[in-house]
N, C-alpha and C positions, 0 to 999 in steps of 0.2 A: 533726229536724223534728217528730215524733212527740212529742217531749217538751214539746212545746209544749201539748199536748193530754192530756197522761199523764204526771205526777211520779211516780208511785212506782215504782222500779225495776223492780219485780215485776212491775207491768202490764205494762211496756214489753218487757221480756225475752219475758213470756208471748206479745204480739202480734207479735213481731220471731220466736218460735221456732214461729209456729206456719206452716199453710198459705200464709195472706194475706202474710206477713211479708215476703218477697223484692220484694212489689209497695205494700208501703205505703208509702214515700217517694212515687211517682207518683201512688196512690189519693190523698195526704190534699193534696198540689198543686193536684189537679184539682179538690179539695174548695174550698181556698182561693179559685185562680180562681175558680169559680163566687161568690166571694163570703158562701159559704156561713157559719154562725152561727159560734163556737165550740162552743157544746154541740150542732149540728147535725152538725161533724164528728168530734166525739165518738161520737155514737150512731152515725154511718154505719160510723167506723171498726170499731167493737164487732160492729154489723151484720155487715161483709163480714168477720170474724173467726171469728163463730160459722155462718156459711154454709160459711167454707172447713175450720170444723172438722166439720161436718154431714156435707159430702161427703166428707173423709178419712172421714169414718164408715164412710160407704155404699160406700165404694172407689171412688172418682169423683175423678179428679184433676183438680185448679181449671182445667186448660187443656183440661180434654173435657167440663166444665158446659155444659149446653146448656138453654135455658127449661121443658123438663121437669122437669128439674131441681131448677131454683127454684122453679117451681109445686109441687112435691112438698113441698119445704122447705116454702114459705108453708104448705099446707093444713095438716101436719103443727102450726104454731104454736098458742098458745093463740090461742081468741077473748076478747075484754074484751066482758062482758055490759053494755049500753049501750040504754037506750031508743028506738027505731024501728031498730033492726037485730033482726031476727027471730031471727037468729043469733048476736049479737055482730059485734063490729067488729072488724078486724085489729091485732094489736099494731102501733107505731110500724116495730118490729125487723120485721115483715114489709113495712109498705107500704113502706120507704127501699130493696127488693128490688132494682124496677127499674132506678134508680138507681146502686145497687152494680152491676148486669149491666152497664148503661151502661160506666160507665166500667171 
C-alpha cells in the first residue's frame, strides 16, 4: 500500500523501519478514506514519520505521545518568514500535526 505513495525502495524500507512503521498500513487507509490528495498523503505520511523519529529522540514512545508532546515538536519546527505573520508561519510538516494525532 505504501508503495503506492513511495517507489524507491529505500524510502519505503526507511518508513516501514522506523517508529511509524508498524502503523502505516492503517495511517495511509485512513488517509485515503478521507479522500485525501495523493501528494497530501505523502507529506502526512513523511509528517507522522519524522514525529515518530522526534519522539524516539526524546525517549517518548509513539504510544505515550501525548499533545505536549506535539506542541513541543511543532514549536521546535522551523517558521517560514511570510508577510503579516510577525513571526512566520508554520511549516506544512507542523500544521498536518493535528491530523497525524488524529488518526
Amino acid at each position: 500500500m505504501i508503495q503506492r505513495y513511495f517507489t524507491q525502495a529505500k524510502v519505503v524500507s526507511r518508513l516501514r523501519s522506523g517508529p511509524i512503521g508498524p502503523y502505516l498500513p492503517k495511517f495511509v487507509s485512513a488517509l485515503e478514506q478521507g479522500r485525501y490528495s495523493h501528494d497530501t498523503i505523502r507529506r502526512h505520511v513523511r509528517g507522522a514519520d519524522a514525529l515518530g523519529r522526534w519522539l524516539e529522540s526524546q525517549n517518548v514512545a509513539l504510544v505515550e505521545a501525548n499533545q505536549g508532546h506535539i506542541e513541543d515538536y511543532v514549536r521546535r519546527r522551523t517558521r517560514i518568514p511570510t508577510v503579516g505573520y510577525s513571526q512566520g508561519r508554520l511549516c506544512k510538516a507542523a500544521t498536518s500535526m493535528p491530523l497525524i494525532a488524529k488518526l
